[in-house]
C-alpha positions as CSV (number, residue, x, y, z in Angstrom):
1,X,-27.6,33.1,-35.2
2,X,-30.4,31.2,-36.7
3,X,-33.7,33.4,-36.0
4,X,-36.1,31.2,-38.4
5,X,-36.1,28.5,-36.0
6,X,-35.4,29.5,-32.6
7,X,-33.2,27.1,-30.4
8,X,-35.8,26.6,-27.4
9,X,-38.5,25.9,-30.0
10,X,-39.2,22.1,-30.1
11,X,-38.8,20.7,-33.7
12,X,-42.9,19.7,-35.3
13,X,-41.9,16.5,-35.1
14,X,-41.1,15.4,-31.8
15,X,-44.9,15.4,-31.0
16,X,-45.6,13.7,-34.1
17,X,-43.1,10.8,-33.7
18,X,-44.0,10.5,-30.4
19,X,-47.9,10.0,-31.2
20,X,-47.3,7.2,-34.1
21,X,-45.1,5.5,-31.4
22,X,-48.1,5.2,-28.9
23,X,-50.3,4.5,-31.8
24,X,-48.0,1.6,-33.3
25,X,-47.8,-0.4,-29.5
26,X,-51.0,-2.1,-30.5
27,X,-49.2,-3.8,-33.4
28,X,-46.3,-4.7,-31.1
29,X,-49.1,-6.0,-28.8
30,X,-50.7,-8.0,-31.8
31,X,-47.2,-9.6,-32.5
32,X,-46.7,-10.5,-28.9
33,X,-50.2,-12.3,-29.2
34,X,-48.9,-14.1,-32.2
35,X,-45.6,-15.1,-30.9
36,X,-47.6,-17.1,-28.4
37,X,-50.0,-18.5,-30.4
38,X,-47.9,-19.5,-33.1
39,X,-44.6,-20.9,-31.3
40,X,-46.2,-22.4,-28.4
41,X,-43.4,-21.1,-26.1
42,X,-43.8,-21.4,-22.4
43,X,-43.2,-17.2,-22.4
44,X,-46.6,-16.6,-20.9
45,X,-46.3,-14.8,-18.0
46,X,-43.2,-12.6,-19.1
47,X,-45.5,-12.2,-22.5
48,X,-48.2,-11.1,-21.3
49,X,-46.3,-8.7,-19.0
50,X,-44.8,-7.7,-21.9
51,X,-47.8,-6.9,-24.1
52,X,-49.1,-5.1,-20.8
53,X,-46.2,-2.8,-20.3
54,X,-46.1,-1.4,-24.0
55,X,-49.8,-1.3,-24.5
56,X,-49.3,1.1,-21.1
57,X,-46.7,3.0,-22.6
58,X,-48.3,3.5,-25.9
59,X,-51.2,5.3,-23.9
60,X,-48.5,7.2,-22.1
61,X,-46.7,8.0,-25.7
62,X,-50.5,9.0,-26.9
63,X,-51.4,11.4,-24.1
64,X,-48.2,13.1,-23.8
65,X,-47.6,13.9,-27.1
66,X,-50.2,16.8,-27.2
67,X,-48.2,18.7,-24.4
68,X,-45.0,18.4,-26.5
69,X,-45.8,20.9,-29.0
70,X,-46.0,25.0,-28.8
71,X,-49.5,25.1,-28.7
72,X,-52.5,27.0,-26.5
73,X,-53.7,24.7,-23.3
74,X,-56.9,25.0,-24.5
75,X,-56.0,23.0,-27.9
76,X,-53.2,20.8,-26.3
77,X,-56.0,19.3,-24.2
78,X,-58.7,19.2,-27.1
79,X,-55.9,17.3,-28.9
80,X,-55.7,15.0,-26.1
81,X,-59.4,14.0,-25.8
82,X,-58.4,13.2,-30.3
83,X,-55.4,11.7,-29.5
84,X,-57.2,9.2,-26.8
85,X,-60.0,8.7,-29.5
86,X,-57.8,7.5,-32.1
87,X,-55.6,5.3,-29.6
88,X,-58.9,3.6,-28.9
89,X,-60.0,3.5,-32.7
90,X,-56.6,2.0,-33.5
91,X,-57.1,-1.1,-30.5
92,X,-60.4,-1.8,-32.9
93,X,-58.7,-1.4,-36.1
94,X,-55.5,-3.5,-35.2
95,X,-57.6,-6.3,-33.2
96,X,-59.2,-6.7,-36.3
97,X,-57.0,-6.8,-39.1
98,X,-54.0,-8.8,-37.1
99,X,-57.2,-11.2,-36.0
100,X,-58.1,-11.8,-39.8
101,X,-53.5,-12.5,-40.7
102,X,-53.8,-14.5,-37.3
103,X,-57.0,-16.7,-39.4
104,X,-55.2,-16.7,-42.7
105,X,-51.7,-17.8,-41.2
106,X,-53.8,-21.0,-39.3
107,X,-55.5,-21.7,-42.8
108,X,-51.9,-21.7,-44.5
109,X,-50.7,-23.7,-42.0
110,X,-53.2,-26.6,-41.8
């Protein structure tokens, strides 16, 4: 028997995968965004549905990914008021950069 790593023990990186998951929706969201305003389809509503559901589920991948690990309470919810912080840091940082490749696809374009 293996007594390094303990069966019941969660692997590190469940938490961790989980976390860049909820942090990566934004991009999917940003993509969705494009998709509309670059094709013109007549997806709205299932779109925006769309965009709503995973940017939902990225918050859900984001909050639950502190309780996922082996950790004290005390620091599984201090790395849940982080892990909220940095979803909301990377809704400003991926608004911004996928605004500015939205601005130089249009330029390319026309």
């Amino acid at each position: 028997m293996n007594t390094a790593n303990p069966p019941h023990l969660r692997p590190a990186w469940v938490p961790w995968l989980v976390f860049g998951l909820g942090l990566s929706a934004w991009s999917v969201v940003h993509l969705g965004t494009g998709y509309r305003l670059f094709f013109r389809y007549s997806l709205e509503p299932y779109l925006e549905a769309f965009r709503i559901a995973v940017a939902i589920a990225g918050l859900g991948c984001c909050c639950v990914a502190p309780f996922l690990t082996e950790w004290s309470l005390r620091r599984k919810w201090g790395a849940l008021c982080a892990a909220l912080l940095l979803y909301a840091i990377d809704l400003f940082i991926s608004t911004f950069v996928w605004r500015k490749v939205f601005q130089m696809i249009k330029a390319s374009i026309a």
